[in-house]
C-alpha positions as CSV (number, residue, x, y, z in Angstrom):
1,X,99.1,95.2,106.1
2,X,98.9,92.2,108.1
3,X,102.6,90.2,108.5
4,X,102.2,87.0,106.3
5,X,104.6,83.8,106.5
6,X,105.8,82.8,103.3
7,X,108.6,80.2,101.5
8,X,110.7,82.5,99.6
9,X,113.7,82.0,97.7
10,X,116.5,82.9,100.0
11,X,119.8,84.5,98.7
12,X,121.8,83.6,101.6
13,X,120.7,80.0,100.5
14,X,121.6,80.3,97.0
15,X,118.1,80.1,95.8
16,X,117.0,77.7,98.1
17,X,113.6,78.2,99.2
18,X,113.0,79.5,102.9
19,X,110.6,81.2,105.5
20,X,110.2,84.5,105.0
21,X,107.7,86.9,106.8
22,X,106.2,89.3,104.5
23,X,105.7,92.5,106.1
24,X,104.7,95.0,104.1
25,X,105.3,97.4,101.1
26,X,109.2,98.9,99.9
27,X,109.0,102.5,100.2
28,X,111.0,105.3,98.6
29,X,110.7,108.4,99.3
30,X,107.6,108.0,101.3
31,X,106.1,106.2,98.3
32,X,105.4,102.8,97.9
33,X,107.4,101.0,95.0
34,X,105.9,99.0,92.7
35,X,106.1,95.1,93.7
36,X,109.0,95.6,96.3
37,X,108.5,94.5,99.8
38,X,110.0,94.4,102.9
39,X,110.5,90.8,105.1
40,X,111.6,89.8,108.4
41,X,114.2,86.9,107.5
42,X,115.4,85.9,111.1
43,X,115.9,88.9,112.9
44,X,116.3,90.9,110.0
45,X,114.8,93.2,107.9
46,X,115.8,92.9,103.9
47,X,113.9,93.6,100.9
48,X,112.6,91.0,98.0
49,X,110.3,91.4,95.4
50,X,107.2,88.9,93.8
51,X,107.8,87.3,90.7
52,X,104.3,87.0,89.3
53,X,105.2,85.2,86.2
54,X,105.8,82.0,88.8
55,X,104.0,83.2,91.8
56,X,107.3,83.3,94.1
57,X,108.9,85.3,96.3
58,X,112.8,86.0,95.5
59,X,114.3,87.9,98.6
60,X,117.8,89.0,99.0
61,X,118.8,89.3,102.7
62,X,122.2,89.2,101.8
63,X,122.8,92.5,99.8
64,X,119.2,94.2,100.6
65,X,119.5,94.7,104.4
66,X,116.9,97.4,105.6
67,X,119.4,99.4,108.4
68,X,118.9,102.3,110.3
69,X,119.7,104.3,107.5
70,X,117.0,102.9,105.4
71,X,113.8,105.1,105.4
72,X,111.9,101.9,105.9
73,X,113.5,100.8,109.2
74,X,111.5,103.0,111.1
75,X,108.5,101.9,109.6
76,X,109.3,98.4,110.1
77,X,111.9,98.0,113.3
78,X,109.0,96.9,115.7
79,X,109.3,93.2,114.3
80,X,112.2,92.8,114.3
81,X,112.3,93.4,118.5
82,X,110.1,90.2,118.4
């Protein structure tokens, strides 16, 4: 999947929305789950999901850091070098 910029609603910002880069699925235990994704917020990697019932993205890159210990890190640490 291609990296895509998008205005999210930030939890760092209370709600507020913000730019988020989308970069690809959530995966858990090698398996993708259903409508969670990972973004680049800064220079970090945190999770969100899509709320289709408004067509927003809600991402929480206050309490859903991706870390080193995160199986998705590896999968998604060369963006955050850029």
């Amino acid at each position: 999947m291609k990296p895509i910029e998008v205005n999210a609603h930030l939890n760092s910002m209370d709600g507020k929305m913000g730019r988020a880069i989308l970069l690809g699925p959530n995966y858990l235990f090698t398996r993708p789950i259903t409508n969670s994704y990972v973004f680049k917020v800064g220079n970090q990697l945190c999770t969100g999901i899509m709320n289709w019932f408004v067509g927003e993205y809600y991402v929480d890159d206050k309490y859903g850091i991706v870390d080193e210990r995160n199986e998705n890190y590896n999968i998604y640490k060369k963006y955050i070098k850029e």
